[in-house]
C-alpha positions as CSV (number, residue, x, y, z in Angstrom):
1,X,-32.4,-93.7,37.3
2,X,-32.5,-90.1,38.5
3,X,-33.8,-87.6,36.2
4,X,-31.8,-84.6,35.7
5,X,-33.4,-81.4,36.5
6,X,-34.5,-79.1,33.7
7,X,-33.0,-76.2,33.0
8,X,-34.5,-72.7,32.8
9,X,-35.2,-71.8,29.2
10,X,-33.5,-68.5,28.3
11,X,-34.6,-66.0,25.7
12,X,-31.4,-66.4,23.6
13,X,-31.9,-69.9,23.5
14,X,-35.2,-69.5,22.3
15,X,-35.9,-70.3,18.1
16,X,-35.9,-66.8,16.2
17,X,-38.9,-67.2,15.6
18,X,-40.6,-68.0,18.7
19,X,-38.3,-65.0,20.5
20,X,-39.7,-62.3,17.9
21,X,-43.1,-63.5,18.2
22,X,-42.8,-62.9,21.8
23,X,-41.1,-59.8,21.9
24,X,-44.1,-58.6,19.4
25,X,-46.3,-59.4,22.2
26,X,-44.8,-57.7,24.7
27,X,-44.6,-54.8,22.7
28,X,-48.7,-54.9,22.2
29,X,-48.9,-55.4,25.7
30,X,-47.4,-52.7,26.8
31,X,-48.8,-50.6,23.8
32,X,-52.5,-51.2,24.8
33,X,-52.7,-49.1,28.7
34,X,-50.7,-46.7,26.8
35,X,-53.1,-46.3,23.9
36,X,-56.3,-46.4,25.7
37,X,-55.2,-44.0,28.5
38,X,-54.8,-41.5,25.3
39,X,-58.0,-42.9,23.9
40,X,-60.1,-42.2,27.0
41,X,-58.9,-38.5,27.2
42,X,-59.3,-37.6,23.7
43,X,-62.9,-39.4,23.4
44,X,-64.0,-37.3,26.4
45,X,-63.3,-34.5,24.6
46,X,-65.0,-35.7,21.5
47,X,-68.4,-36.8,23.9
48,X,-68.4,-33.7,26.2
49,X,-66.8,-30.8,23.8
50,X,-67.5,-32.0,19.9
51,X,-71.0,-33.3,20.8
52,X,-71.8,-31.4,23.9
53,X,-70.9,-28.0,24.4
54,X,-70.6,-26.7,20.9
55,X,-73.7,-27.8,20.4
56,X,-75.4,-25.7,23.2
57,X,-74.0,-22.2,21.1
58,X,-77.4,-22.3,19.1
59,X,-78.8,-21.5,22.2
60,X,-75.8,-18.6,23.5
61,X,-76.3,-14.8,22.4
62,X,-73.6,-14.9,19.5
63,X,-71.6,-11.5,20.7
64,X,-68.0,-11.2,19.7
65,X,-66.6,-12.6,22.7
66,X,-68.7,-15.7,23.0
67,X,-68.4,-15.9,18.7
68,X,-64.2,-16.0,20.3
69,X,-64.3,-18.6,22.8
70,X,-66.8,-20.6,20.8
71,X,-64.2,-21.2,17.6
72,X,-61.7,-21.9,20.2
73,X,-63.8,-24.8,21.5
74,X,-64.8,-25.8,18.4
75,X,-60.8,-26.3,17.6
76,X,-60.3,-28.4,20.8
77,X,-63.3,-30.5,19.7
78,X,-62.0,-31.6,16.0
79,X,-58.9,-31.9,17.7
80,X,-59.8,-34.2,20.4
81,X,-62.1,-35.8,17.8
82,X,-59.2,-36.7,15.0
83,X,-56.9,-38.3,18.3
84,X,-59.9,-40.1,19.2
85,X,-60.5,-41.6,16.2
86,X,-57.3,-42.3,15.8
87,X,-56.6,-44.0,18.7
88,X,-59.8,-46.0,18.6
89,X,-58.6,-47.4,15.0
90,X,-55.3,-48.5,16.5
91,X,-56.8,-50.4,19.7
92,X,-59.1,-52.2,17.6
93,X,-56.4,-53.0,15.1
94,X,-54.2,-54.3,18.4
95,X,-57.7,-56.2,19.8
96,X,-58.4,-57.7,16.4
97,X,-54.4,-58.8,16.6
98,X,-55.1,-60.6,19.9
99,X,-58.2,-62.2,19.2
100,X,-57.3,-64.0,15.9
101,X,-54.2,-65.6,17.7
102,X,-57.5,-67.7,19.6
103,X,-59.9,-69.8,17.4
104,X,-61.9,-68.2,20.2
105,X,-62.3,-65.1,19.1
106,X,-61.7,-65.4,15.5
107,X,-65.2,-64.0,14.9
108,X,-64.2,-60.9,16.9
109,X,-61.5,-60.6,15.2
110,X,-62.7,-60.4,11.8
111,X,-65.5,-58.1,12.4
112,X,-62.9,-55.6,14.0
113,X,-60.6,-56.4,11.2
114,X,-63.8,-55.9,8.8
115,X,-64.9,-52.1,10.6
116,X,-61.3,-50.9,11.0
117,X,-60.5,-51.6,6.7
118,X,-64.1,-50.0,5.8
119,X,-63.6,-47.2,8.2
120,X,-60.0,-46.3,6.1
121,X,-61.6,-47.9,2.4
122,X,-65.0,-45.6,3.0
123,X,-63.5,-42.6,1.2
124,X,-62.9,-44.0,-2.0
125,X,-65.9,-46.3,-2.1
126,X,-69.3,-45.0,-3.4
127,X,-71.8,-43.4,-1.0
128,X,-73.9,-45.8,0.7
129,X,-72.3,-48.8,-0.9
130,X,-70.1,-49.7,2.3
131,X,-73.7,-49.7,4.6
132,X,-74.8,-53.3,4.5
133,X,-71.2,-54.3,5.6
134,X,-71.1,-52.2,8.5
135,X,-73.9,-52.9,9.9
136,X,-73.6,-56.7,9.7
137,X,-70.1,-56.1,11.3
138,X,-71.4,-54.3,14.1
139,X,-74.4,-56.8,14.4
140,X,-71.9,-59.7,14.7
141,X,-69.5,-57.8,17.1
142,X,-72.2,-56.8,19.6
143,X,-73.7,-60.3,18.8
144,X,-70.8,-62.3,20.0
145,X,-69.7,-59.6,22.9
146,X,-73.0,-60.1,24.3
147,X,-72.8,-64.1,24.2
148,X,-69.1,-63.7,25.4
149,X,-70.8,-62.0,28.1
150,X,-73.5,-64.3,29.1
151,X,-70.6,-66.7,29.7
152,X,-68.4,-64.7,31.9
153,X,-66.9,-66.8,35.3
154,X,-67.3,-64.4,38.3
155,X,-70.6,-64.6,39.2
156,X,-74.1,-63.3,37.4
157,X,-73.1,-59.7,38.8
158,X,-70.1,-59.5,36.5
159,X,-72.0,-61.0,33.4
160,X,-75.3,-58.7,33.5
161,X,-72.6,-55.6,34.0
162,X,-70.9,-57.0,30.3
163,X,-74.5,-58.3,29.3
164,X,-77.0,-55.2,29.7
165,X,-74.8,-52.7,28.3
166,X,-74.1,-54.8,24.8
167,X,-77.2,-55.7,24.8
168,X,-78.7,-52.1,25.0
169,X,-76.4,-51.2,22.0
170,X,-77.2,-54.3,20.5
171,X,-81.0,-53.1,20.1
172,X,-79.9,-49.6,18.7
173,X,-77.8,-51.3,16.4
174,X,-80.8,-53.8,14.9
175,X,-83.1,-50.9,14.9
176,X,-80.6,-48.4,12.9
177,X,-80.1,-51.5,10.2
178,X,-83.6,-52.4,10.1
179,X,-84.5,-49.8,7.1
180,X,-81.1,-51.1,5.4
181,X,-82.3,-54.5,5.7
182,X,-85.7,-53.5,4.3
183,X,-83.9,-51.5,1.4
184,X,-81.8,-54.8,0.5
185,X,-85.2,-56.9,1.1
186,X,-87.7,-54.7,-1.3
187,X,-90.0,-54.6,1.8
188,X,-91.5,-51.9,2.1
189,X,-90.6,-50.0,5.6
190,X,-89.7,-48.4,7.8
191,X,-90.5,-51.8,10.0
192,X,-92.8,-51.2,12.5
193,X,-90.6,-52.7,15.3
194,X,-87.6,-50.5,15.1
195,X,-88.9,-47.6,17.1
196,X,-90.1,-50.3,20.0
197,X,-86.6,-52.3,19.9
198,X,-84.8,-48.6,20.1
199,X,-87.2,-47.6,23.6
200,X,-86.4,-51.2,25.0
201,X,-82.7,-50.5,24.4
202,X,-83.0,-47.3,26.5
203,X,-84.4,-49.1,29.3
204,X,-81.7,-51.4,29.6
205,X,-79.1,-48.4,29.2
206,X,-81.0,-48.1,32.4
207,X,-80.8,-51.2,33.8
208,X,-77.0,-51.2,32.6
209,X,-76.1,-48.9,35.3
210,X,-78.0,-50.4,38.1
211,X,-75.5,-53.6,37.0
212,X,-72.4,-51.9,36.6
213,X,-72.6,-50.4,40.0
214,X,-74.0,-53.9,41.7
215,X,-70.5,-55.4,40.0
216,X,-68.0,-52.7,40.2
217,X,-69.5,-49.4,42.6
218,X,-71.0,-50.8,45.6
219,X,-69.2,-49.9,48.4
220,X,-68.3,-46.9,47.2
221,X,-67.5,-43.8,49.9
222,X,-69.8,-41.2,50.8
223,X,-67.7,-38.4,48.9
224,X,-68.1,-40.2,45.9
225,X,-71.7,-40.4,45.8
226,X,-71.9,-36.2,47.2
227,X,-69.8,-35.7,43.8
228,X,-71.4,-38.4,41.3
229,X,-74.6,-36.5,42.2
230,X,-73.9,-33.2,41.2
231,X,-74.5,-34.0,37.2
232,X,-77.1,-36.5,38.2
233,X,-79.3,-32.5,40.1
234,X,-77.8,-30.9,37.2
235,X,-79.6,-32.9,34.4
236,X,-82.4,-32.9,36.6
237,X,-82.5,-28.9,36.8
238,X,-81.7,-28.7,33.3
239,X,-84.8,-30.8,32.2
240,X,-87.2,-28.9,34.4
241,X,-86.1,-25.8,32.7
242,X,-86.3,-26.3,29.8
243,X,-87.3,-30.1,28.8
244,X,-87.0,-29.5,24.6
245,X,-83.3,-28.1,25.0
246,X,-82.2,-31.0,27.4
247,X,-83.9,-33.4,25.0
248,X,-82.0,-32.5,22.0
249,X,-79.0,-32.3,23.7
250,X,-78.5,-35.8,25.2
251,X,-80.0,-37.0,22.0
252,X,-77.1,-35.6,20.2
253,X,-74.6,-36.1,22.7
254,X,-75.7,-39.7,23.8
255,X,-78.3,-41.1,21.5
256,X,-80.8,-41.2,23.9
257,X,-84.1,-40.0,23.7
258,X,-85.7,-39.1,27.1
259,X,-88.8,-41.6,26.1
260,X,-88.6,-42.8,29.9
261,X,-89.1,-40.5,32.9
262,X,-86.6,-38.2,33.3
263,X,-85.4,-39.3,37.5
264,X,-85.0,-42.8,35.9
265,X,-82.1,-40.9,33.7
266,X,-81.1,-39.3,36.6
267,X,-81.0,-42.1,39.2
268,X,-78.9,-44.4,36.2
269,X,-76.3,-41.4,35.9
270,X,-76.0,-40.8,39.9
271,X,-75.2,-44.5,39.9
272,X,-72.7,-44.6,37.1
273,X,-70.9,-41.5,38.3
274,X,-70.1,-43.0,41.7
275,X,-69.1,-46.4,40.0
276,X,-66.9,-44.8,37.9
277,X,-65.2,-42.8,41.1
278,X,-64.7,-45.7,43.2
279,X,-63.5,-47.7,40.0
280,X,-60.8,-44.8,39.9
281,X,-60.2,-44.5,43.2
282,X,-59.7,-46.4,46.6
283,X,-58.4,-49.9,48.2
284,X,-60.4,-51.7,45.4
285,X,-59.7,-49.5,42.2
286,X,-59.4,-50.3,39.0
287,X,-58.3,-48.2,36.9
288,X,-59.2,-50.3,33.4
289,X,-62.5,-51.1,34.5
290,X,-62.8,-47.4,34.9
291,X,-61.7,-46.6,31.1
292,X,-64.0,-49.0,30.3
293,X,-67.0,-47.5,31.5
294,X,-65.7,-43.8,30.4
295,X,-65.8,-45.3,27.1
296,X,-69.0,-46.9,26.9
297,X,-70.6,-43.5,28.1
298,X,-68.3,-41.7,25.2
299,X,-69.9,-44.2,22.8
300,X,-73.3,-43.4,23.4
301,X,-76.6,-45.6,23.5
302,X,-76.9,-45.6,19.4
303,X,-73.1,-44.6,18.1
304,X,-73.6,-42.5,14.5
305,X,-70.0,-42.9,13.5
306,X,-67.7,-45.5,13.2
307,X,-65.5,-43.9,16.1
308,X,-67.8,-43.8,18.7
309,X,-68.6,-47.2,17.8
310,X,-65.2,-48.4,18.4
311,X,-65.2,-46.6,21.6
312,X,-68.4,-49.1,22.7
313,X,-67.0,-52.3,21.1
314,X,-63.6,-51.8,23.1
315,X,-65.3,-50.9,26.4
316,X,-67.3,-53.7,25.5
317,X,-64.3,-56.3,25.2
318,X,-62.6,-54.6,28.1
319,X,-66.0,-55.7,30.2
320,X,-65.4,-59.2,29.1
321,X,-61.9,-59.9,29.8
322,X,-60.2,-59.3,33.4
323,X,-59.2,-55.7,33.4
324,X,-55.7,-56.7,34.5
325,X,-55.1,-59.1,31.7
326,X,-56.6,-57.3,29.1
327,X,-54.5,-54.7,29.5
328,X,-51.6,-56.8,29.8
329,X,-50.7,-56.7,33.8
């Protein structure tokens, strides 16, 4: 007996129930390029204005004029700062959406679920109280990103791209909750090996780059590199002029200490740079790998607020997803 062919399923023939929950998800998916797009601009803003530039006016001549321009940047950097954080709360609310719908990535799920609540709660809870939780959030984030990555299909290329980076902020993140821990413990502290787990985490900030661009920037065009090498001879300059200055700056700015040799800095910026360019542009763009890596360099090496840690943990995801699909393409 010949079976009858199926018939397409239409939306209005779909349960209530099923049709809304599908129609939520297309909403998210077509929420999320929207949201990070405005995330990426406004957390530049915080990273190179907030934490950058208005931070190099201790070392301007205060006259009347620069005294002026300096409150106007100041302005543009809450500003950008406030969207940013924003933003960054309402992507990880719409990751943390995603990943509990798979068992998967329950455990993602609740740790963003867990920073997003404290970050609004932390007001009206006592000072300090809301510590412990944050960091063990974090640790299990970056914990399962960096296993998630570790795992990736596409080759070890793609994986040590994913894999150095979380694992970099990984170490920053155990040595920042290592006197917490103590605290909690009654050991007495600081332990001894948070200082060497923070300098091992800088060298593979390092070692980061060098993977990014093996996955993502090789074959990038000569243009690129002439123009991902001008901050690369700038930082260089900088240091040689005046090495304190520079120091204190990219510590504030990045978290990064300058405890390696400063061409090493360079070399993993000029690499970066041109990855990020040929992410942006070309035949083989992409544009969300691109955020991606804007965002991990807007989060910093050792993130101080919740923000900027948000801005790592969804360049982080975006890394272990394809960037297509995670932004719903």
């Amino acid at each position: 007996m010949a079976r009858m062919p199926l018939a397409p399923v239409r939306a209005g023939s779909l349960p209530a129930g099923e049709r809304t929950d599908r129609e939520a998800a297309r909403t998210r998916s077509a929420l999320l390029p929207t949201l990070l797009a405005l995330l990426v601009a406004a957390a530049l803003v915080d990273w190179l204005v907030t934490r950058t530039l208005t931070r190099l006016a201790i070392f301007v001549p205060k006259t009347p004029p620069m005294i002026t321009a300096y409150q106007g940047l100041n302005w543009l950097g809450l500003a950008g700062s406030t969207l940013a954080g924003l933003a960054a709360l309402a992507v990880v609310v719409l990751i943390a959406v995603r990943e509990g719908r798979s068992r998967q990535g329950l455990w993602l799920a609740v740790a963003l679920t867990g920073l997003a609540g404290l970050t609004v709660l932390v007001p009206l809870l006592p000072a300090g109280s809301w510590l412990p939780a944050i960091h063990g959030l974090t640790l299990l984030a970056l914990g399962g990103l960096a296993v998630r990555s570790a795992r990736l299909n596409g080759g070890w290329p793609r994986r040590l791209a994913a894999l150095l980076p979380a694992l970099a902020m990984l170490a920053a993140a155990l040595s920042q909750a290592g006197p917490i821990l103590y605290s909690l413990l009654r050991l007495p502290g600081p332990p001894r090996w948070g200082l060497p787990l923070f300098h091992l985490g800088e060298a593979l900030v390092l070692l980061g780059a060098l993977a990014l661009w093996w996955a993502y920037g090789r074959g990038a065009a000569r243009r690129y590199w002439l123009a991902a090498a001008l901050p690369a001879l700038l930082f260089l300059l900088a240091y040689r002029a005046a090495p304190a200055m520079t120091a204190t700056i990219v510590v504030w700015s990045h978290g990064l200490t300058l405890s390696l040799a400063a061409w090493w800095y360079a070399l993993a910026l000029w690499l970066f740079g041109a990855t990020v360019l040929r992410s942006l542009h070309g035949r083989h763009s992409s544009p969300p790998t691109a955020v991606a890596l804007l965002l991990l360099a807007a989060a910093g090496y050792a993130p101080q607020l919740t923000a900027q840690l948000c801005f790592g943990l969804i360049a982080l995801w975006l890394l272990t997803h394809d960037p297509q699909r995670a932004c719903g393409r």
